[in-house]
Structures are given as C-alpha cells and as structure tokens.
C-alpha positions as CSV (number, residue, x, y, z in Angstrom):
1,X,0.0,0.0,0.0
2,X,1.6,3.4,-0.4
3,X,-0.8,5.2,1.1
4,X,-3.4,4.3,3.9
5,X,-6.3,3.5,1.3
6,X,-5.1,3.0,-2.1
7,X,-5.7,-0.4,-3.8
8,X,-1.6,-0.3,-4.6
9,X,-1.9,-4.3,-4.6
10,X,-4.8,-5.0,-6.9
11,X,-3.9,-4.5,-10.8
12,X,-6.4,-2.1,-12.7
13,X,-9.8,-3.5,-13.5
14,X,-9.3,-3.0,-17.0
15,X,-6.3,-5.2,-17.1
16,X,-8.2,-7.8,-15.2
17,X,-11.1,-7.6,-17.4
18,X,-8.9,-7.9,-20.4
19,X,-6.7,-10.9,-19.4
20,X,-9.4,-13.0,-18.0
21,X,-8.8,-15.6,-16.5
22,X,-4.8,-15.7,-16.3
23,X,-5.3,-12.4,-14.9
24,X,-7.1,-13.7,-11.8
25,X,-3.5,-15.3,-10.4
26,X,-2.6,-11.6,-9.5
27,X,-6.0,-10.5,-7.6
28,X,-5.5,-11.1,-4.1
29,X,-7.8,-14.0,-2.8
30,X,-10.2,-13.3,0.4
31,X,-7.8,-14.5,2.9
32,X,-5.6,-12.2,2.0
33,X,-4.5,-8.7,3.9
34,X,-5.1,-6.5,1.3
35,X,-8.8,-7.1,1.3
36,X,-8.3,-5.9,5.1
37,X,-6.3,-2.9,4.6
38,X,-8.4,-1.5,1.4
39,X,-10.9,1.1,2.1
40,X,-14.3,0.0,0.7
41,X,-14.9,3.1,-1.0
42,X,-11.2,2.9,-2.9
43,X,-12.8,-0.8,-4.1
44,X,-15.9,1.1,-5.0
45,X,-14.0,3.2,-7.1
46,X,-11.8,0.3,-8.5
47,X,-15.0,-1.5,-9.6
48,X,-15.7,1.2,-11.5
49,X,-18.2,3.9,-9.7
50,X,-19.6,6.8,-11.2
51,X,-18.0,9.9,-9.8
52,X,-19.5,12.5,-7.3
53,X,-21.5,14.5,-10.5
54,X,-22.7,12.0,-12.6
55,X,-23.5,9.1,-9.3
56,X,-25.7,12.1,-8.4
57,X,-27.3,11.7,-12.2
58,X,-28.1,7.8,-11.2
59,X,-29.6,9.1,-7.9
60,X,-27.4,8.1,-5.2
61,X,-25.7,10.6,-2.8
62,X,-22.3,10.1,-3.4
63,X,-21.7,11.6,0.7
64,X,-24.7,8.6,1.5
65,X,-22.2,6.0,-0.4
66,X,-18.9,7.5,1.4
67,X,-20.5,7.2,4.9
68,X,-22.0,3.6,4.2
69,X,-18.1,2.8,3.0
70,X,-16.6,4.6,6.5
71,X,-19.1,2.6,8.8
72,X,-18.2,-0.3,7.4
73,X,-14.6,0.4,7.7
74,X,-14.9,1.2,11.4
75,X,-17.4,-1.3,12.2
76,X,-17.5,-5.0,10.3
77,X,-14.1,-6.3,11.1
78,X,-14.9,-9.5,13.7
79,X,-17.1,-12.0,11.5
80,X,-14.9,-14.9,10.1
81,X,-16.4,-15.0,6.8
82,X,-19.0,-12.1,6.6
83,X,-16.5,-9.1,6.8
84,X,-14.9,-6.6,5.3
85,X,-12.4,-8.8,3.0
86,X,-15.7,-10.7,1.6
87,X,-17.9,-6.9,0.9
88,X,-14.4,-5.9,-0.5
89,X,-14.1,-8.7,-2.9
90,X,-17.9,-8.7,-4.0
91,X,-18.0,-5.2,-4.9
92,X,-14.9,-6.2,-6.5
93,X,-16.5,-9.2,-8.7
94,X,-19.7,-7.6,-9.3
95,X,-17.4,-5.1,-11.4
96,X,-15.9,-7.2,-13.0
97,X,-19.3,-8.5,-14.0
98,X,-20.5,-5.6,-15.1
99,X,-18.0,-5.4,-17.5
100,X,-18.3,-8.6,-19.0
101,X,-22.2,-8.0,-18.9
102,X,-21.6,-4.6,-20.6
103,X,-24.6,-2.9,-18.4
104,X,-24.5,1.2,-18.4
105,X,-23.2,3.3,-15.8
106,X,-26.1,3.9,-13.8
107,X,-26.8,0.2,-13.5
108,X,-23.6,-0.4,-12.3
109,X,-23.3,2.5,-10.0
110,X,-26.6,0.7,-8.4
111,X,-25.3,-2.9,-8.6
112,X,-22.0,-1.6,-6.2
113,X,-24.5,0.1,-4.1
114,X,-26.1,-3.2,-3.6
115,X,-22.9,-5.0,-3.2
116,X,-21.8,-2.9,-0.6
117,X,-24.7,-2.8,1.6
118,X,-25.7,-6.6,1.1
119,X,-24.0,-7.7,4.1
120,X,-24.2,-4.6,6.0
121,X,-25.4,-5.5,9.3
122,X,-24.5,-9.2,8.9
123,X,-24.1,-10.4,12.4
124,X,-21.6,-13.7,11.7
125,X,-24.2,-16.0,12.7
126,X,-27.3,-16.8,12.8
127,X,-29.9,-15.4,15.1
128,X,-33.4,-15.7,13.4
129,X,-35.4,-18.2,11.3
130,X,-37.3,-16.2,9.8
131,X,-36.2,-15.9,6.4
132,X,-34.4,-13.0,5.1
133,X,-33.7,-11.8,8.5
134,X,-30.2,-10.9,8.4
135,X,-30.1,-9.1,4.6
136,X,-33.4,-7.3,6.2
137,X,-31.1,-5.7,8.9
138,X,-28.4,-4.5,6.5
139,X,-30.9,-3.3,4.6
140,X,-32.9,-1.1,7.0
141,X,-29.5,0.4,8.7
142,X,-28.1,0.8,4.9
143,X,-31.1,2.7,3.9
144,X,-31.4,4.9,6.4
145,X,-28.1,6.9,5.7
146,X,-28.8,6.2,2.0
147,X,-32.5,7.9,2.3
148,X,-30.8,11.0,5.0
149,X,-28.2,11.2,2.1
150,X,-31.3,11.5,-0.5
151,X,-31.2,8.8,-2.6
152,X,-34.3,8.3,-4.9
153,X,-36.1,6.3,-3.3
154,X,-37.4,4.2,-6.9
155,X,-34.2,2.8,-6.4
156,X,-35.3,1.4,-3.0
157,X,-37.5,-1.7,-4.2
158,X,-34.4,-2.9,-7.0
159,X,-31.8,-2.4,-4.1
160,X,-34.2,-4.6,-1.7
161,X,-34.3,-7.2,-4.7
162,X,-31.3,-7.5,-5.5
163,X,-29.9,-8.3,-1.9
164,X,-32.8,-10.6,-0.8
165,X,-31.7,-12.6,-4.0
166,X,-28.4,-12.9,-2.4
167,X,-30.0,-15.1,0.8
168,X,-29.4,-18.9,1.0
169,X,-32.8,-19.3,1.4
170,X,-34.0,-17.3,-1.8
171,X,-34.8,-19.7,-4.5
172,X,-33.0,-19.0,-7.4
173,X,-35.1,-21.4,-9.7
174,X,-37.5,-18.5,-10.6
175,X,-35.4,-16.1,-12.1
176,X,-33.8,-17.6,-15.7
177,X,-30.4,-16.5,-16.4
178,X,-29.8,-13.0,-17.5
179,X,-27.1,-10.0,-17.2
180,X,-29.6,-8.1,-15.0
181,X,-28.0,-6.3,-11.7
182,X,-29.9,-8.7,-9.6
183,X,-28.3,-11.7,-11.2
184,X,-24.6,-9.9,-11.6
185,X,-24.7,-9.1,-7.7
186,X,-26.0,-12.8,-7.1
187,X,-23.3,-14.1,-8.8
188,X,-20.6,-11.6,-7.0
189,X,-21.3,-12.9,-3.6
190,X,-20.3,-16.2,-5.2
191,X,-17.4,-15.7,-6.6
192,X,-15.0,-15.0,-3.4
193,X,-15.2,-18.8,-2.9
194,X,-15.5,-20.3,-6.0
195,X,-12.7,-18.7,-7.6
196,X,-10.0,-19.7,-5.5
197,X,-8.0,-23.1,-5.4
198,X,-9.6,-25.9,-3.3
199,X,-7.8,-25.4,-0.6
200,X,-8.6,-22.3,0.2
201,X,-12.0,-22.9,-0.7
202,X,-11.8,-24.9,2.3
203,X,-10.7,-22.7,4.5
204,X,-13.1,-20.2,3.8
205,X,-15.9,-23.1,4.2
206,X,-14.4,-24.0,7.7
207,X,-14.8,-20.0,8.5
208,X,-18.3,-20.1,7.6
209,X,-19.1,-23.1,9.3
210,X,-17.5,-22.0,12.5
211,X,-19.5,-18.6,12.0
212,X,-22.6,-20.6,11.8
213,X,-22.1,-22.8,14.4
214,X,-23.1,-25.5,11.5
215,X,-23.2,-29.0,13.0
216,X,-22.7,-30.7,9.6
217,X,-18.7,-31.6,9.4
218,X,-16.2,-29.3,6.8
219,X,-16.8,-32.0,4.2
220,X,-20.7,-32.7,4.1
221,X,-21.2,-28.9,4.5
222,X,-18.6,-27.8,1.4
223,X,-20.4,-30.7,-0.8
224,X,-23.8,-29.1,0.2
225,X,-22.7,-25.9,-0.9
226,X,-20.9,-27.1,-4.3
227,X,-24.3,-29.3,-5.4
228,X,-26.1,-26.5,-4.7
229,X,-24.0,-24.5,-6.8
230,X,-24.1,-27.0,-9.7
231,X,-28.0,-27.7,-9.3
232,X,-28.5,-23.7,-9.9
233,X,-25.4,-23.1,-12.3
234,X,-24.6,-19.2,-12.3
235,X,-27.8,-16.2,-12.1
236,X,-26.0,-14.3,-14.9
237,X,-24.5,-15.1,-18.5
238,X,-21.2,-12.6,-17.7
239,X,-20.9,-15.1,-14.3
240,X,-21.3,-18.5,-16.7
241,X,-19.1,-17.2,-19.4
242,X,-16.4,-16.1,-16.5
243,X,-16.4,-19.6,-15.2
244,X,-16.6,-21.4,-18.1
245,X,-13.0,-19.6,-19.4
246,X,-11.3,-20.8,-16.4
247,X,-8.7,-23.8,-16.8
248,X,-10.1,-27.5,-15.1
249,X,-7.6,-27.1,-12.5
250,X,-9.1,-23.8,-11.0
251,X,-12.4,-25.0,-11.4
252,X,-14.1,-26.4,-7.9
253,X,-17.9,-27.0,-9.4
C-alpha cells in the first residue's frame, strides 16, 4: 500500500477484465491482507463507480455512499467469513461483471451500491429463522443513511431485490439467467469462494461453518454448498461465461 487506502496491490480492472482468466492469479484471494487494509470506498471506485457528478445523475448521494463505505470500515471487522475482505471482494467481482455483462453506468453505480450494503449488518451468525432476517437488517440500517443522504427512493425496491436474492434461502429457480443487476450481484457474492483453489476454498468453508455454528462436518457442508452451486449453475451469463474460461484445475464446481 503506499498510502493508507489505495488499492496499490490490486492490478487495474481494465487489465483484469482484459486478461481473463490468467489475470485472476494476480487479484488477491479473500484470505488475504489486502482485502483488510483497502478502504471500501477505494474498491468502489476500483469496480468502477460513477464519480461525485454523474452518481448524483443515477440518484445516489455520493456523501450517502462514502459514509456507508466509512461505517463499514470502522465497524464490520470480527465476523470470520462475513466481513470486510468478503464486501471488499464482492464489490470487486460484481465489477468485473458488469464489465463482461456490458450494463450502463447507472446500473452499475446501483449494482455496487447493492454489493456494498448486502452484508451490511450481517451479524456472523445466525440469530433468526425467519427468512431474510439478516439481509433485512443490513438493509434497514443501509437505507437509512442512504434515504438522509437523499437517494431516490425508486431505487429502493431494486436495491431490496437484489440483496434478498443474495439469501441462502432465496430460491434462485425463478429467475432464468440474464445479465440483469440482480443476477450480476448474485453471482458476485459467489465468486469469493468459488474462484479460489480448493484449498482455500476450504478454509473459507471451515470460516463459515464456524461462523454458523453449523453442525454438519467441513466435508458434508462444502459438498452441500458445491451441489447446490451446480444444481443452480450461475444467475447471470457474464458469471457463466467467466467460469466457463477458467482452466479445469481452478475449477471447484
């Protein structure tokens, strides 16, 4: 890093975008320090959002989206899995996404949103049944800065939307594939564990399960999560076509 917040360790999106997939061997995997160290607002602006002028155009506060980026800085460092490293690299993925998917700027400005607010108030375990518990609470304490900040408040229902689809429990059978933001950001939260080698696939199952207090052992509860992965295949065509350029060996699905 040469200076507190700059990306100095991550190669330019463009680059990564452009030398898909041998390109993914020099972005940082989740376990890593960077992911740590990096500001969330610097990987906003690495995954390519709209500055102060025209963010205002898509109708997000660009002060809103700063102070969103600062409390999570501050705040979301203790959860194993759900923390700042995995926002970090979501945001991160769902740009490079949205560059495969070729969506406009304001789409994308509203897809990082999303990605940065879908684990906002995740606790690192599980408190509720109810479904869509947890992404409710990141939503409510996200959009209450976001609607002080003055957002426009259409955008409300696709934010809402889009992060619910991102819930374990959300069935994913009803939407077919497409390059919309919902199915970009869907894919994004996947892609911090399934592009990484199997061992650290591993690890990062092992964090979750300890997060969870999951009773199933590492091995039943990584094979849960990879046939469910296969069963649904990928939300978006940029996250199938992604996939599908990696070499075998990195593949885990």
């Amino acid at each position: 890093m040469t200076r507190a917040g700059t990306p100095s360790s991550l190669p330019h999106r463009s680059y990564v975008s452009r030398r898909w997939p041998t390109s993914l061997l020099s972005v940082p995997h989740q376990l890593s320090p960077i992911w740590r160290r990096l500001s969330l607002m610097e990987a906003m602006k690495w995954a390519g959002l709209s500055s102060s002028g025209c963010l205002r155009a898509s109708g997000i506060p660009f002060e809103a989206v700063l102070q969103l980026c600062q409390w999570h800085d501050r705040r979301n460092h203790a959860n194993p899995y759900h923390n700042k490293a995995h926002t970090a690299q979501v945001i991160c993925a769902a740009g490079l996404l949205a560059d495969k998917a070729g969506i406009g700027r304001q789409d994308r400005d509203v897809l990082l949103v999303a990605a940065l607010i879908h684990d906002f108030k995740h606790l690192g375990r599980w408190r509720s049944r109810a479904p869509y518990w947890q992404e409710q609470a990141s939503l409510t304490k996200a959009f209450a800065l976001l609607m002080k900040g003055g957002i426009d408040r259409r955008l409300l229902p696709k934010l809402t939307d889009m992060v619910l689809a991102t819930s374990p429990v959300h069935d994913r059978t009803l939407s077919p594939r497409s390059d919309d933001s919902g199915a970009l950001l869907l894919d994004a939260d996947l892609f911090a564990s399934l592009f990484l080698p199997e061992p650290l696939v591993r690890r990062l199952t092992a964090t979750v399960k300890f997060e969870d207090r999951l009773p199933l052992s590492l091995e039943d509860m990584l094979s849960y999560f990879l046939d469910k992965c296969r069963a649904h295949g990928f939300a978006s065509h940029a996250g199938a076509s992604l996939y599908a350029a990696l070499p075998p060996a990195q593949r885990v699905l």
